[in-house]
C-alpha positions as CSV (number, residue, x, y, z in Angstrom):
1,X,-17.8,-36.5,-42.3
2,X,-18.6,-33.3,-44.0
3,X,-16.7,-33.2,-47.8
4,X,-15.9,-29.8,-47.0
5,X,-14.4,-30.2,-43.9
6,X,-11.9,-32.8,-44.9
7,X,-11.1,-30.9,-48.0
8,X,-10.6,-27.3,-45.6
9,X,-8.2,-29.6,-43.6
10,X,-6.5,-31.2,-46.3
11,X,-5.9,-27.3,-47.6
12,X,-4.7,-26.1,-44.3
13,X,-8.0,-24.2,-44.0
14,X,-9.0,-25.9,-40.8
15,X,-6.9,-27.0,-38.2
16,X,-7.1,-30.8,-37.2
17,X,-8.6,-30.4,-33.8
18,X,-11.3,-28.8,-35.7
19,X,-11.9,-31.8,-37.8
20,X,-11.1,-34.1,-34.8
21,X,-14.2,-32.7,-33.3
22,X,-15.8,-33.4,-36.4
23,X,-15.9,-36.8,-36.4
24,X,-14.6,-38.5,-33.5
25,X,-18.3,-40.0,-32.8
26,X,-18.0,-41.2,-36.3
27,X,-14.6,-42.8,-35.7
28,X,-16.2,-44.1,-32.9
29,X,-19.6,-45.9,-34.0
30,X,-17.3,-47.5,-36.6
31,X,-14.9,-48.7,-34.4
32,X,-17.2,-49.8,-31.9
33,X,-19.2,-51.8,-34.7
34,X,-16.0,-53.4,-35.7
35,X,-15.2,-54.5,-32.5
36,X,-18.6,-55.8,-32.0
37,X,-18.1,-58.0,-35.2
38,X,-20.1,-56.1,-37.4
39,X,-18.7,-54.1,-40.7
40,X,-18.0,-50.5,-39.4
41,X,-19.2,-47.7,-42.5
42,X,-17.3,-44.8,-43.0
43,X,-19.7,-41.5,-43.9
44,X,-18.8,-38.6,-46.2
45,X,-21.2,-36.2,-47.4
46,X,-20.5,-35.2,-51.7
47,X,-18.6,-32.3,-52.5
48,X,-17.3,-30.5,-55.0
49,X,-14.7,-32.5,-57.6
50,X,-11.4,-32.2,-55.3
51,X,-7.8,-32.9,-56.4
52,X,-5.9,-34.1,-53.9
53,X,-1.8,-34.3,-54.4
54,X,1.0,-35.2,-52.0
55,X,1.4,-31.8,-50.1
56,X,-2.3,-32.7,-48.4
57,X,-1.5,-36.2,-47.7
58,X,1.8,-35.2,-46.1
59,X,-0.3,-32.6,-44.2
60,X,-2.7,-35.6,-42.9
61,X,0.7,-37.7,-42.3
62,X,2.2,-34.3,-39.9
63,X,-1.2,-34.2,-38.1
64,X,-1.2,-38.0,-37.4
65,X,2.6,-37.7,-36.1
66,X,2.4,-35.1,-34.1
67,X,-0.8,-36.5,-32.1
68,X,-3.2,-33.2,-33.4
69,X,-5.3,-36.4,-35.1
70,X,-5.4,-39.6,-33.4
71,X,-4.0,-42.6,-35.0
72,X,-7.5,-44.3,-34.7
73,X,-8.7,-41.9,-37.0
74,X,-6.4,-42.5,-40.0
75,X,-8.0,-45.5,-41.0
76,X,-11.6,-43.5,-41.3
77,X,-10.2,-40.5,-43.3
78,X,-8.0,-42.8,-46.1
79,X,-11.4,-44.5,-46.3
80,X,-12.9,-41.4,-47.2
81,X,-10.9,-40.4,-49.3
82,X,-10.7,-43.8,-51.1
83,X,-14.3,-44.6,-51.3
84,X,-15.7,-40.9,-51.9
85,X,-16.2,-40.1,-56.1
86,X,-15.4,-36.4,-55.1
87,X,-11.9,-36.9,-54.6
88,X,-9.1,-38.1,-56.9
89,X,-5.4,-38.0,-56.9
90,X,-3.4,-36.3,-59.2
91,X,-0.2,-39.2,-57.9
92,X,0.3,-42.5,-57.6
93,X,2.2,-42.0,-54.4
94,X,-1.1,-40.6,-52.5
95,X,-2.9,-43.9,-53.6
96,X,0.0,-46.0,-52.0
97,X,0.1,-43.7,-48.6
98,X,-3.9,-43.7,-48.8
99,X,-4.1,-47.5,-48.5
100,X,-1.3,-48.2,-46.4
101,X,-3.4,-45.9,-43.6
102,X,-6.3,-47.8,-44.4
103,X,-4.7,-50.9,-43.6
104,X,-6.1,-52.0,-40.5
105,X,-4.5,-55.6,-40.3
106,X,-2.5,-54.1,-37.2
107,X,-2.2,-50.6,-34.8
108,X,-0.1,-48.0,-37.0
109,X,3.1,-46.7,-35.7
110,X,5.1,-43.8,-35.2
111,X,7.5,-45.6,-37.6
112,X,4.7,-47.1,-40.0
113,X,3.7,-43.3,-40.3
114,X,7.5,-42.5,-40.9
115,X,7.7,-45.2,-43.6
116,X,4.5,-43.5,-45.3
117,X,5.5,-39.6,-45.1
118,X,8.8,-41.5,-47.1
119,X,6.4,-42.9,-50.1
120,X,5.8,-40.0,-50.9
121,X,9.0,-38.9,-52.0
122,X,9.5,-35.7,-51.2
123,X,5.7,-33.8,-50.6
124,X,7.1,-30.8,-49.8
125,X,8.6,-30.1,-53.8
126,X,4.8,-30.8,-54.7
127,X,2.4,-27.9,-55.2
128,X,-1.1,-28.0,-54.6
């Protein structure tokens, strides 16, 4: 996954079919290494230093509700987001959303998604 990519997204700069395209092979290898019982790696190219508050998790949150990202790719993204040094969050609320996507102990809901977009109390009276 390209840094800038997921940070255009993030902004509202790309659309998420546009990232989607990006890296659905990625998504995929990892997935498909996971299910072949190895350790499936998550890719994300450095960046700039990116800030990253509730108003772009809740944007990830509307794409993965509204089916513009797959479900199977939320898992990937909080991972890169987590694991990359060139992003950081400025709340303690997009840390708890972050790792509940990355959870991968069972398929994410509609209403596990629902329960998330609620953590983080109120995105849209965030600025970016």
């Amino acid at each position: 996954m390209q840094h800038q990519s997921l940070r255009a997204f993030l902004s509202g700069e790309m659309k998420p079919q546009a990232l989607w395209l990006e890296i659905e092979p990625e998504v995929a290898a990892s997935a498909a290494a996971v299910t072949n019982g190895r350790t499936g790696h998550v890719i994300i190219t450095d960046g700039v230093p990116t800030s990253i508050c509730c108003v772009h998790i809740d944007r990830l949150l509307q794409a993965l509700e509204s089916g513009a990202l797959p479900l199977s790719s939320a898992a990937y993204i909080a991972d890169a987001l987590i694991f990359s040094d060139d992003f950081d969050w400025e709340e303690d609320a997009v840390a708890d959303v972050l790792f509940g996507l990355s959870d991968e102990s069972g398929p994410l809901s509609p209403a596990d998604l629902a329960a998330l977009r609620q953590r983080l109390g109120g995105a849209s009276a965030h600025r970016q």
